[in-house]
C-alpha positions as CSV (number, residue, x, y, z in Angstrom):
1,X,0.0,0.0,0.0
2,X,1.2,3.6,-0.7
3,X,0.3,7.3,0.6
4,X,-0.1,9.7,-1.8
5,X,2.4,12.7,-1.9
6,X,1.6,15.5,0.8
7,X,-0.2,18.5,-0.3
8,X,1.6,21.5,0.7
9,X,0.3,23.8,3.5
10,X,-1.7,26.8,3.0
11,X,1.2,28.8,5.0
12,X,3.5,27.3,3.2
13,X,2.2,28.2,0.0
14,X,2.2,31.6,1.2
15,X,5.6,32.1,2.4
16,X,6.8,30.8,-1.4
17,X,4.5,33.4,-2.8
18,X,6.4,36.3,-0.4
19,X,9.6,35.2,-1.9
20,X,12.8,37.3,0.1
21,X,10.5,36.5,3.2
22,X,11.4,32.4,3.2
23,X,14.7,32.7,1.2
24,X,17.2,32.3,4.5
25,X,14.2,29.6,5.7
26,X,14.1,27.5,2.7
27,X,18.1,27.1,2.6
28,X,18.8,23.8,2.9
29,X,21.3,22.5,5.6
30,X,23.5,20.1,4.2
31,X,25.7,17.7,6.3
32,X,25.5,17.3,9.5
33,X,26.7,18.9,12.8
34,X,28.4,17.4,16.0
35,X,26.4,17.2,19.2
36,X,28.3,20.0,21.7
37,X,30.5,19.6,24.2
38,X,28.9,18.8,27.6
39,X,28.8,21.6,29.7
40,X,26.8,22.6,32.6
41,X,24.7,25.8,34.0
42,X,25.0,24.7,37.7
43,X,24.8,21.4,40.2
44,X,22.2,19.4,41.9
45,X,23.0,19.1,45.6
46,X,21.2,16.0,47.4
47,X,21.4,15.5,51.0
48,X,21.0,12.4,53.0
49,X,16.8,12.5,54.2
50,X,16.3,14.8,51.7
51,X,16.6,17.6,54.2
52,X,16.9,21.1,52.9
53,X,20.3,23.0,52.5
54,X,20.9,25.4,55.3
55,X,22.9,28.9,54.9
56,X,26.2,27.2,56.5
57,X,26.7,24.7,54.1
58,X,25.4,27.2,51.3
59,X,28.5,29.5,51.9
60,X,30.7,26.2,52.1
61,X,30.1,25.9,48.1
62,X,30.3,29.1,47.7
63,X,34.0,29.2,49.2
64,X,34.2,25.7,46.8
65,X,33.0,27.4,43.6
66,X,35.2,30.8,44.0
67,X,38.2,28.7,43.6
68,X,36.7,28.1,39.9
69,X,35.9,31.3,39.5
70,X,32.3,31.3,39.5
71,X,29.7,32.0,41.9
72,X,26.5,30.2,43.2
73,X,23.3,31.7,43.2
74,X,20.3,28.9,44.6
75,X,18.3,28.7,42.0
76,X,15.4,26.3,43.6
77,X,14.1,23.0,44.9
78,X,13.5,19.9,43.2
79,X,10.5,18.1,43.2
80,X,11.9,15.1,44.2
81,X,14.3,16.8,46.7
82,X,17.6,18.6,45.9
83,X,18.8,22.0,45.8
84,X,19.7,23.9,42.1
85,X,22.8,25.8,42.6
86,X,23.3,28.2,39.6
87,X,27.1,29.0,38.2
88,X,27.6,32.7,37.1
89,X,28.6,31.2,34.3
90,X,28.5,27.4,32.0
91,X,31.4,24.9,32.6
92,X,32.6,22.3,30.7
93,X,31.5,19.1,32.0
94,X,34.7,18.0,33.5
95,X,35.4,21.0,35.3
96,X,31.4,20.9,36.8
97,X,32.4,17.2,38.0
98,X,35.5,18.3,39.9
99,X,33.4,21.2,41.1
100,X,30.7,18.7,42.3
101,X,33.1,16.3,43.6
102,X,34.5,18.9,45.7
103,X,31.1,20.3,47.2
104,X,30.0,16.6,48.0
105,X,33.3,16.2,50.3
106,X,32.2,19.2,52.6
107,X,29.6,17.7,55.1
108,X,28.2,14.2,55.7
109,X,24.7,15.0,55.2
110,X,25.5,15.5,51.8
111,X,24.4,12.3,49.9
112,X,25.8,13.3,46.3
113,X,26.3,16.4,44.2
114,X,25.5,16.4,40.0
115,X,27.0,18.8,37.3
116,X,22.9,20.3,36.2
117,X,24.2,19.5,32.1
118,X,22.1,20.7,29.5
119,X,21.1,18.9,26.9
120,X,20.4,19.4,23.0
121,X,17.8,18.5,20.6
122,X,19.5,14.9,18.6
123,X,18.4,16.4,15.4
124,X,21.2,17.0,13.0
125,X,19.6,18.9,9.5
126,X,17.0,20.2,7.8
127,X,16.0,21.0,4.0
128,X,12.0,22.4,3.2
129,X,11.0,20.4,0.7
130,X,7.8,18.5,0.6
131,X,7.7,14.9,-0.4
132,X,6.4,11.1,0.3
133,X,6.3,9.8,3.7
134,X,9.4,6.7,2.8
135,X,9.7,6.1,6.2
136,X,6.1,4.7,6.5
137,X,5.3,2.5,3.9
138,X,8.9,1.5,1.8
139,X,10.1,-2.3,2.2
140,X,13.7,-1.9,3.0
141,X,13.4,1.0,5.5
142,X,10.0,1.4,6.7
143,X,7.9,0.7,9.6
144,X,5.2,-1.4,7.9
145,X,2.2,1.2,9.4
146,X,-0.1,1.1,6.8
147,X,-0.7,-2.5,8.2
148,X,-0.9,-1.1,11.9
149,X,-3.5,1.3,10.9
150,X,-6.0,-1.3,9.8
151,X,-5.4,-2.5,13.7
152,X,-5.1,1.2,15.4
153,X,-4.8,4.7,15.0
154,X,-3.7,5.7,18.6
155,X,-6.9,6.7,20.1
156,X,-7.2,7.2,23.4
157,X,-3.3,7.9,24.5
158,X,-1.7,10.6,25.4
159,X,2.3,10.8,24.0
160,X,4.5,13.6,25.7
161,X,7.2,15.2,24.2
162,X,9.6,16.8,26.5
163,X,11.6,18.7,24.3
164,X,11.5,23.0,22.8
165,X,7.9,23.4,22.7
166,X,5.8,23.2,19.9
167,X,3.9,25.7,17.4
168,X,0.6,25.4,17.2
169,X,0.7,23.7,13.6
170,X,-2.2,23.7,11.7
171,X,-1.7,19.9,11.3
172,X,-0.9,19.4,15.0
173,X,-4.0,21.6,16.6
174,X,-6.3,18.8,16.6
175,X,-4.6,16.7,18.7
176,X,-2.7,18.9,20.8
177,X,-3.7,19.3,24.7
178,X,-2.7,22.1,27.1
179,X,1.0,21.7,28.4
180,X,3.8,23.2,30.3
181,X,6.4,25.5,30.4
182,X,9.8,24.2,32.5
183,X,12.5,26.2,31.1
184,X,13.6,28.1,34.2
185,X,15.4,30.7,33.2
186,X,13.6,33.8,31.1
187,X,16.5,34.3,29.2
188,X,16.6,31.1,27.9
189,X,13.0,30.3,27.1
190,X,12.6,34.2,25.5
191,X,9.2,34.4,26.8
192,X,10.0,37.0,29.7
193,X,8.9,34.9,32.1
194,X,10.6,31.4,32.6
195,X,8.3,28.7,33.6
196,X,4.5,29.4,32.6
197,X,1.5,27.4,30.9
198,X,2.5,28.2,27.6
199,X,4.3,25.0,25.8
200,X,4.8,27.1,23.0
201,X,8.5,26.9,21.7
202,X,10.2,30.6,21.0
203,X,13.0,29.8,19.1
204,X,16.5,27.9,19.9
205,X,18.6,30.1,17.9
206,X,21.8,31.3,19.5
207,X,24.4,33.4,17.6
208,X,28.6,32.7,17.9
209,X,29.8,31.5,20.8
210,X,26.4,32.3,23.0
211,X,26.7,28.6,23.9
212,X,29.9,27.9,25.3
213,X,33.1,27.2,24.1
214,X,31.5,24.1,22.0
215,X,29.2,26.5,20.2
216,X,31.9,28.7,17.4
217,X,28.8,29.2,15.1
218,X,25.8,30.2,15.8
219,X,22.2,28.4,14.2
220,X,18.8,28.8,13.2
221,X,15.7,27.6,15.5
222,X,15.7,23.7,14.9
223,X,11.7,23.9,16.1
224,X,12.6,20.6,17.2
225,X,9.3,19.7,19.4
226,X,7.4,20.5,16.2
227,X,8.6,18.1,14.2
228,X,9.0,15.4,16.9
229,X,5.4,15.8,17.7
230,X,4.2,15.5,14.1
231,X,5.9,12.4,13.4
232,X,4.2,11.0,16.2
233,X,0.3,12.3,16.3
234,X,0.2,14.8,12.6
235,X,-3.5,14.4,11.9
236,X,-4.5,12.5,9.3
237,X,-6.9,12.7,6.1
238,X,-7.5,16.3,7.0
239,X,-6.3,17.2,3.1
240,X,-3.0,18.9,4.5
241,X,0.5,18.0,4.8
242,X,2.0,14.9,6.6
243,X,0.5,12.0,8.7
244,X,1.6,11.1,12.5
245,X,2.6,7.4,13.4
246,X,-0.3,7.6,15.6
247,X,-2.9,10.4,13.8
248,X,-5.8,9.4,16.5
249,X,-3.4,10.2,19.4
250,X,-2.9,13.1,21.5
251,X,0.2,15.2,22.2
252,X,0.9,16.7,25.2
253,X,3.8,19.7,25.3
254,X,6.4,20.1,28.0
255,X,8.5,22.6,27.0
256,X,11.6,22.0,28.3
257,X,14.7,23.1,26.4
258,X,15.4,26.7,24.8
259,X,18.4,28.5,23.7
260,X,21.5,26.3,23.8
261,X,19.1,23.4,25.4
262,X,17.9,22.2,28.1
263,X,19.1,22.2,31.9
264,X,18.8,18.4,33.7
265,X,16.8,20.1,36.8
266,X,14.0,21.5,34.2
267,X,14.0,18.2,32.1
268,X,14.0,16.2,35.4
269,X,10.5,18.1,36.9
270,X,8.8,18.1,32.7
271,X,9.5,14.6,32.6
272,X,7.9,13.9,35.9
273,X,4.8,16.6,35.3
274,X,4.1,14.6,31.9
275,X,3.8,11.7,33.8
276,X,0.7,13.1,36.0
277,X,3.6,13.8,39.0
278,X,3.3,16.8,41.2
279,X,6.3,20.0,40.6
280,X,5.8,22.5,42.7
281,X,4.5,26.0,41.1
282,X,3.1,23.7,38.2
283,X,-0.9,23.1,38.3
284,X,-1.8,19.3,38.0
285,X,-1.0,17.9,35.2
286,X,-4.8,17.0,33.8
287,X,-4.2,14.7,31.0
288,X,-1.2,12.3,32.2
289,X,0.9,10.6,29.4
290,X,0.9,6.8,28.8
291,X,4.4,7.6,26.9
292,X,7.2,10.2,27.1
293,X,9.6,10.9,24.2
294,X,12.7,12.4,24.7
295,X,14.2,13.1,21.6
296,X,17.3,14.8,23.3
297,X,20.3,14.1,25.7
298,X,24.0,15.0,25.9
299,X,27.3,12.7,26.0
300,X,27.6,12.3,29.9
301,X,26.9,9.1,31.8
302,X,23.1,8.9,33.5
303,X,23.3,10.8,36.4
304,X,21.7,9.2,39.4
305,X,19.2,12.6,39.7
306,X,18.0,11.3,36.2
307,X,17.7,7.9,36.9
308,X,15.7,8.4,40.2
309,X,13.1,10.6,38.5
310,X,12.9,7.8,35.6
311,X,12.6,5.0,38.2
312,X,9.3,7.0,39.6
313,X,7.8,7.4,36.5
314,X,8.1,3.8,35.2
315,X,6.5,3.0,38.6
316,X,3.4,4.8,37.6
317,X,3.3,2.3,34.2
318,X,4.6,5.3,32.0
319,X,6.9,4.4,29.0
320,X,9.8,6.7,28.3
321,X,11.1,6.3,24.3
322,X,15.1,8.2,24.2
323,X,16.9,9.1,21.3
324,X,20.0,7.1,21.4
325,X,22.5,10.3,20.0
326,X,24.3,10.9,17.2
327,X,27.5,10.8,17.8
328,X,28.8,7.3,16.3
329,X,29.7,6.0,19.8
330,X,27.8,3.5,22.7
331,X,24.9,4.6,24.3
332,X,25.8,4.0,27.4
333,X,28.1,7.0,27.0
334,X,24.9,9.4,26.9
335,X,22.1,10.4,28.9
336,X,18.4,9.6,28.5
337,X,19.2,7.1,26.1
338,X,22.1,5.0,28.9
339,X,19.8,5.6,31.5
340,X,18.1,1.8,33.0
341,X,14.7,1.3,32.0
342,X,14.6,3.4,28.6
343,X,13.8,2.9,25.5
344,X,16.5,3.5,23.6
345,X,15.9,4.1,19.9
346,X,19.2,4.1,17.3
347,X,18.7,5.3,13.5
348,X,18.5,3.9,10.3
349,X,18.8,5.8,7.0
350,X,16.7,5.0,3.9
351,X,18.1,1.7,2.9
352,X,17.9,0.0,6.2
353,X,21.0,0.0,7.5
354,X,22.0,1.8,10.5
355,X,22.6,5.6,9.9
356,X,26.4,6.7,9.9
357,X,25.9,8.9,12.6
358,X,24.0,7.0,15.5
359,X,25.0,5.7,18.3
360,X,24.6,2.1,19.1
361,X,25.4,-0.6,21.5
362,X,23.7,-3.4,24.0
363,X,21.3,-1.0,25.4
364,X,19.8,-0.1,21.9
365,X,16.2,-1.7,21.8
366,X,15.2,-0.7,18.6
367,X,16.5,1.1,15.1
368,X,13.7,3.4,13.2
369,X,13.8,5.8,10.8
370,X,15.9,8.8,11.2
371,X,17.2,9.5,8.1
372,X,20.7,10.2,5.9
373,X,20.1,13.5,3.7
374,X,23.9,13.0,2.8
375,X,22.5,12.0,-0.9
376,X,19.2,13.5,-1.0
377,X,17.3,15.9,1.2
378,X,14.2,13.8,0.8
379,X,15.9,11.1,2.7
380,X,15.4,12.3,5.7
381,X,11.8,12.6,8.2
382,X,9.5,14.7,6.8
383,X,7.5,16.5,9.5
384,X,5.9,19.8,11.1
385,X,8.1,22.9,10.8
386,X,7.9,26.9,10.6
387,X,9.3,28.9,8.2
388,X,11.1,31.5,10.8
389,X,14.5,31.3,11.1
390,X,14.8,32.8,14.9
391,X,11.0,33.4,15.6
392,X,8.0,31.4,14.5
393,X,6.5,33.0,11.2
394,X,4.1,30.3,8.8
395,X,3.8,26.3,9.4
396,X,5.1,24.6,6.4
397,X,7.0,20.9,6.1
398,X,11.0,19.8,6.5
399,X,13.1,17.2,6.4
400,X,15.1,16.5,9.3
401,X,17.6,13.6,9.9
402,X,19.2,12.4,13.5
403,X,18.0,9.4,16.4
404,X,15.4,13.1,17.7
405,X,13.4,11.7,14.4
406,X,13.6,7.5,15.2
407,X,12.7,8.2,18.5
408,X,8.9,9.6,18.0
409,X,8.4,7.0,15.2
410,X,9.0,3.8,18.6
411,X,6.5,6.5,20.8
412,X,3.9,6.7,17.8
413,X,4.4,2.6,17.2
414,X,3.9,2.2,21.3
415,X,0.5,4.5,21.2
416,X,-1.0,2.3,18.5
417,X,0.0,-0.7,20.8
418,X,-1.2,1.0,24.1
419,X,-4.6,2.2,22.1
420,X,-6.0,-1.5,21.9
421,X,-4.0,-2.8,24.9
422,X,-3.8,-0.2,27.9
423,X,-3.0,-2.6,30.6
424,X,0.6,-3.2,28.9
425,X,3.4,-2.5,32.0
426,X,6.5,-1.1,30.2
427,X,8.7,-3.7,30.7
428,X,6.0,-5.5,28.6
429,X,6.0,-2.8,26.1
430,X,9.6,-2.6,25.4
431,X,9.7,-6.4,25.2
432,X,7.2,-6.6,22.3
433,X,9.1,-3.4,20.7
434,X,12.4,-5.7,20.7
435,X,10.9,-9.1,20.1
436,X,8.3,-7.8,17.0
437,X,11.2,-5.7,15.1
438,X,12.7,-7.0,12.0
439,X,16.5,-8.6,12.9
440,X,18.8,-6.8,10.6
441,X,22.0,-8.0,9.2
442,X,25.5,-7.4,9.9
443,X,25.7,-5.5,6.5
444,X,23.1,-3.4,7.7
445,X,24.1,-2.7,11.4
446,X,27.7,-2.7,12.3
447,X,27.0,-3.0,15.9
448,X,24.3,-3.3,18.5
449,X,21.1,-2.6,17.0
450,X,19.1,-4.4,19.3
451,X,15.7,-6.1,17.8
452,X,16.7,-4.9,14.7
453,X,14.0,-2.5,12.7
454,X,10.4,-1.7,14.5
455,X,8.0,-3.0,12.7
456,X,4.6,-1.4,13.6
457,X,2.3,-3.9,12.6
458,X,4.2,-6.7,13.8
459,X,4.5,-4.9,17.5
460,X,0.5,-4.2,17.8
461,X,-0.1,-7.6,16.6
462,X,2.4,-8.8,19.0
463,X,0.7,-6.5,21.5
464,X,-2.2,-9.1,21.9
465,X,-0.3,-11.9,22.6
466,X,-0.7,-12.6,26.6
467,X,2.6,-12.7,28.7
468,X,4.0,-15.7,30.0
């Protein structure tokens, strides 16, 4: 079976027609770009009991930090526990270790101390052009969903994505529910006002150097969320551009990330809001996800602040779906996608075969489409986008390539599963996701692709099957 090719968007069509106004937007990106350097915004102090800390100990780390040359300004709490110290300025991620390292050794009530790292949208490129929907319906790299639809559309379940935000796409709108704004810092988010109910995404644009020392050139807004979000729940037969995995579902926005990414303490309390958890100075989280995709990370180990706050969430029965990165390497090297009880979703370009750029490795559960643009723009994930190159201007279409685009294709697959069987525990659900995928050969994956590729269908067929 085969989709047609996607009609254009009204507001695409208009952009084209306004000619100098898209010119810098339609420029395709060529190539790809390395993930940055890990680098940290501040640390995560834990003490034993979860007590609070006190002023005495404060001006400890303070004495601690000045040796570094930075100062500490306490930021906030956590909601698990755990104070946010903020530095006057980013450090590399060693030098925020040794930093850490140094605070935990003042007192024993201390029970650890974490570099807060931020971390990056796993997207690598972009080119506007519309175009068929490959990774859907071809034989050698696509997910077999036409055969899932007949089975499910995703009705009923409710997909986060923790990521920049989203626009309020034209093709998204139907299926979009109120979210949440985490991104701490006002600067950052570009909204004025730091957290807020707005899931709306700004712009992630930074100029030269604004990010660090890992950040020499500046970029574009990636509108990252937006096309995550679109490859999972786009609606469907609504005469406009793209289709989700999971059209019937519903997407619910936790902004989390801004310019030059997002800080471990926000990701932490989005990720733990999306699952119905409460964060103080957040409202209740109304419409609690079954899954959580987080289509982002950064080359540092799981930190155990992470790793608690995933441990909760899998408690309540939610699934969490990571991009696995894209820097060649293992995954246990990164963070969501190292972290226990993940998902963790590698990339495979058009053919199959497991993209040059994605990381990879035992902990890999699944390969999906991400994408290889290297010979063609229209080999990459055509999703939601917005023609503005810093802030949002018209919705049109893009092609994007990285593991940020396989991961929302496993989410979308697991809503379809989740839509006809609810009950599934995620241990369940990540079994079936392995099990059901299509084993791949060692001409296709060089090393550690887990079950191989997802196969929709085969997984909400699989779905049915009762446990032993």
């Amino acid at each position: 079976m085969s989709i047609p090719r996607p009609l254009a968007l009204a507001g695409l069509a208009v952009a084209l027609a306004m000619g100098p106004l898209c010119a810098d937007a339609g420029t395709a990106k060529k190539g790809t770009k390395n993930i940055m350097p890990a680098f940290s915004t501040g640390v995560i102090v834990s003490l034993a009991k979860k007590d609070q800390l006190d002023p005495e100990l404060l001006a400890k780390a303070r004495t601690v930090a000045a040796r570094y040359g930075v100062t500490l300004r306490q930021l906030r709490r956590m909601a698990q526990g755990g104070d946010v110290l903020e530095l006057s300025k980013a450090l590399p991620d060693a030098v925020a270790r040794q930093l850490a390292l140094e605070i935990a050794r003042l007192d024993d009530r201390i029970d650890y101390v974490e570099p807060d790292v931020v971390m990056v949208p796993l997207g690598l490129s972009n080119d506007k052009h519309v175009g068929a929907q490959w990774n859907y319906t071809e034989s050698a790299g696509g997910i077999n969903l036409p055969e899932a639809w007949v089975m499910s559309k995703g009705q009923g379940v409710v997909v986060a994505v923790v990521d920049t935000g989203v626009r309020p796409h034209i093709d998204l709108m139907a299926n979009l529910l109120p979210g949440h704004d985490f991104v701490s810092s006002a600067t950052l988010a570009r909204d004025g006002n730091g957290r807020d109910g707005l899931a709306w995404d700004e712009g992630n644009w930074h100029t030269p150097g604004q990010c660090g020392a890992g950040s020499v050139t500046g970029d574009d807004s990636s509108w990252h969320g937006t096309h995550v979000a679109g490859t999972i729940a786009a609606d469907a037969n609504n005469q406009l551009g793209v289709t989700g995995v999971a059209p019937r579902a519903s997407i619910l926005p936790v902004r989390v990330a801004g310019r030059c990414g997002g800080r471990t303490s926000d990701i932490i309390d989005g990720l733990l809001w999306a699952a119905g958890l409460p964060v103080a100075g957040a409202p209740v989280n109304a419409h609690p996800a079954q899954v959580i995709n987080l289509s982002l990370g950064t080359v540092a180990a799981c930190s155990r602040t992470f790793q608690a706050a995933l441990d909760v969430v899998r408690e309540r029965g939610v699934v969490v779906v990571a991009a696995a990165g894209n820097s060649g390497t293992d995954v246990s090297r990164v963070s969501p996608a190292g972290c226990r009880g993940v998902i963790a979703v590698a990339a495979s370009d058009r053919q199959g075969r497991l993209a040059y750029y994605s990381n990879h490795g035992k902990g890999i559960t699944v390969v999906a489409p991400g994408g290889d643009m290297r010979r063609s723009s229209e080999d990459g994930v055509l999703s939601l986008y917005n023609t503005g190159t810093r802030r949002p201007l018209l919705d049109n279409l893009a092609y994007m390539q990285g593991t940020s685009m396989a991961a929302p294709h496993v989410s979308g697959a697991i809503a379809l599963m989740l839509s006809r069987h609810p009950d599934m525990s995620p241990d369940r659900v990540k079994t079936v996701i392995k099990s059901s995928a299509r084993p791949m050969s060692p001409l296709k994956c060089r090393a550690g692709c887990g079950g191989g590729l997802l196969d929709a269908a085969s997984a909400v067929a699989a779905a049915a099957v009762v446990a032993p």
